[in-house]
C-alpha positions as CSV (number, residue, x, y, z in Angstrom):
1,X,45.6,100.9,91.0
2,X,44.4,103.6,93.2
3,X,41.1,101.3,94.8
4,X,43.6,98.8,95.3
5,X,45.8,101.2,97.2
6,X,42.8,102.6,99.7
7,X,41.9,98.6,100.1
8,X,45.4,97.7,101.2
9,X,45.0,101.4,103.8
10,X,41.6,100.4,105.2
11,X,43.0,96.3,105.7
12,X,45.9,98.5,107.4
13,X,44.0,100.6,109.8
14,X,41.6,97.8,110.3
15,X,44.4,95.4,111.0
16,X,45.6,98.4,113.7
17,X,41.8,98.7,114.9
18,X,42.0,94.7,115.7
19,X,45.5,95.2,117.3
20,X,45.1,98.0,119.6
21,X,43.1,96.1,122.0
22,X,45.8,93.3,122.4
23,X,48.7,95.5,122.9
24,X,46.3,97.1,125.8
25,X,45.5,94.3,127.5
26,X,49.4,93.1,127.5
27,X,51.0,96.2,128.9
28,X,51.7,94.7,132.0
29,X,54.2,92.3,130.1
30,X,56.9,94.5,128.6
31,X,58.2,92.2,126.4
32,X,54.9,90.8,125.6
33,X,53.5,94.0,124.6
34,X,56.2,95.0,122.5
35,X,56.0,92.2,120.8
36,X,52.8,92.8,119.8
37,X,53.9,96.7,119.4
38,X,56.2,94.9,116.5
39,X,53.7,92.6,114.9
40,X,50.7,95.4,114.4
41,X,53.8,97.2,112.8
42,X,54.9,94.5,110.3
43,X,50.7,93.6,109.8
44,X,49.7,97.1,108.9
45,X,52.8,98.5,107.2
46,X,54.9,96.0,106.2
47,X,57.6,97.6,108.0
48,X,59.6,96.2,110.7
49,X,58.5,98.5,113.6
50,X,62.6,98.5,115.0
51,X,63.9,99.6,111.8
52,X,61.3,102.4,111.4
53,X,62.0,104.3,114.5
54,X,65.5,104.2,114.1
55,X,65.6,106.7,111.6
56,X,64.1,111.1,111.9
57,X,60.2,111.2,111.7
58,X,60.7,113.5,108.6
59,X,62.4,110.7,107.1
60,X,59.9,107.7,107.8
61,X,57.4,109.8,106.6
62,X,58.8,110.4,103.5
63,X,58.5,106.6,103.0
64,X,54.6,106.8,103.0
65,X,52.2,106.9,100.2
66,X,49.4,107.7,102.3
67,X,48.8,110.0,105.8
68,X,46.8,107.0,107.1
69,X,50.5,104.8,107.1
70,X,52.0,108.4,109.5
71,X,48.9,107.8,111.4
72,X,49.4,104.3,112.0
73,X,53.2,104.1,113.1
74,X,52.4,107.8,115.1
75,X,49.6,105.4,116.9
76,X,52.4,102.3,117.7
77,X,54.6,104.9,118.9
78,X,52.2,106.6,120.8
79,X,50.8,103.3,122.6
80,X,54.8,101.8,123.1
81,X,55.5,105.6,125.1
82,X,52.3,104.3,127.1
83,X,53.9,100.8,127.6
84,X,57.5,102.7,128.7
85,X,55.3,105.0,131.2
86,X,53.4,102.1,132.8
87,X,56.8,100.4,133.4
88,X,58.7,103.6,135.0
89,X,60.5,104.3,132.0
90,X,59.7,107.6,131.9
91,X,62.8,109.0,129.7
92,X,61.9,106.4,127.1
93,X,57.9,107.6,127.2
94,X,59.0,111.4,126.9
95,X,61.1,110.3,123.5
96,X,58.5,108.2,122.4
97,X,55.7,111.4,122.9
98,X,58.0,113.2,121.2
99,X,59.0,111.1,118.1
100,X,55.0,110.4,117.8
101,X,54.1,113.8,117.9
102,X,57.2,114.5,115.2
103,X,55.0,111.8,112.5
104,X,52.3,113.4,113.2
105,X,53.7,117.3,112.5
106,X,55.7,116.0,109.4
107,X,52.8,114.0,108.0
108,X,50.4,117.3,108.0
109,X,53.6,119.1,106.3
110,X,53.6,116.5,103.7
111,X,50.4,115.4,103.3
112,X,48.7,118.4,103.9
113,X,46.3,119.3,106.8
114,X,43.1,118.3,105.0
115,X,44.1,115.1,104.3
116,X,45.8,114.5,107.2
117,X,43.1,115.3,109.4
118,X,40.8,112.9,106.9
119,X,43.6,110.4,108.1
120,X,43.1,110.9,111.8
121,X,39.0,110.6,111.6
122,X,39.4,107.2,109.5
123,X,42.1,105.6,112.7
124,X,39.7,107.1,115.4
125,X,37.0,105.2,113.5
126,X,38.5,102.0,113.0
127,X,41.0,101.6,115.7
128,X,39.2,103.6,118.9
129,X,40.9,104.9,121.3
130,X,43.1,103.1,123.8
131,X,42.1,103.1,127.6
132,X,44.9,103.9,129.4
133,X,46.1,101.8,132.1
134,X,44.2,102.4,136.2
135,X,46.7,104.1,138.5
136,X,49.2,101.8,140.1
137,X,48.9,103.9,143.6
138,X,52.5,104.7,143.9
């Protein structure tokens, strides 16, 4: 049960790693973008991305077997607060930051740091890091 647990985590971050380069290249579509915001989310975590960040970060991450699932929603948070800032929604960016950065603390409280941080090298592996958007000279 447990190898079939870390199978279904690496298809998850995988799945994210495959993702993260479409929901880059759509950012200049809002609703575009967070559409594919909410399909990585129902892909890798079988959670409806809407639903999720309705409720307390300590709470969503109480949901979660695994850091690596923390890691992944932290990550679709993270790049829709980069979608809000690129459209001038700055308010919506800042609560976004915050809420991401929230996963992230409550997953290391749960989870523990060792693990956590085991998380964070096995998403930076798979899923890169997203290049942000070029300046729109405003």
């Amino acid at each position: 049960m447990p190898s079939l647990r870390h199978a279904f985590l690496l298809n998850a971050v995988r799945e994210l790693g495959r993702s993260v380069p479409d929901i880059v290249r759509t950012r200049a579509s809002w609703e575009v973008c967070l559409e594919r915001i909410r399909e990585a989310c129902t892909t890798t975590l079988g959670m409806e991305y809407d639903t999720l960040a309705r409720f307390d970060a300590r709470s969503v991450v109480g949901l979660f077997a695994h850091p690596e699932q923390a890691r992944i929603l932290a990550r679709l948070v993270d790049e829709r607060a980069r979608l809000c800032e690129a459209h001038g929604r700055y308010e919506d960016a800042l609560a976004d930051s915050v809420y991401a950065g929230e996963l992230l603390l409550h997953s290391r409280v749960r989870f523990g740091l060792p693990r956590d941080a085991r998380a964070a090298d096995v998403l930076e592996r798979e899923a890169g890091t997203a290049t942000p958007l070029p300046p729109t000279g405003d």
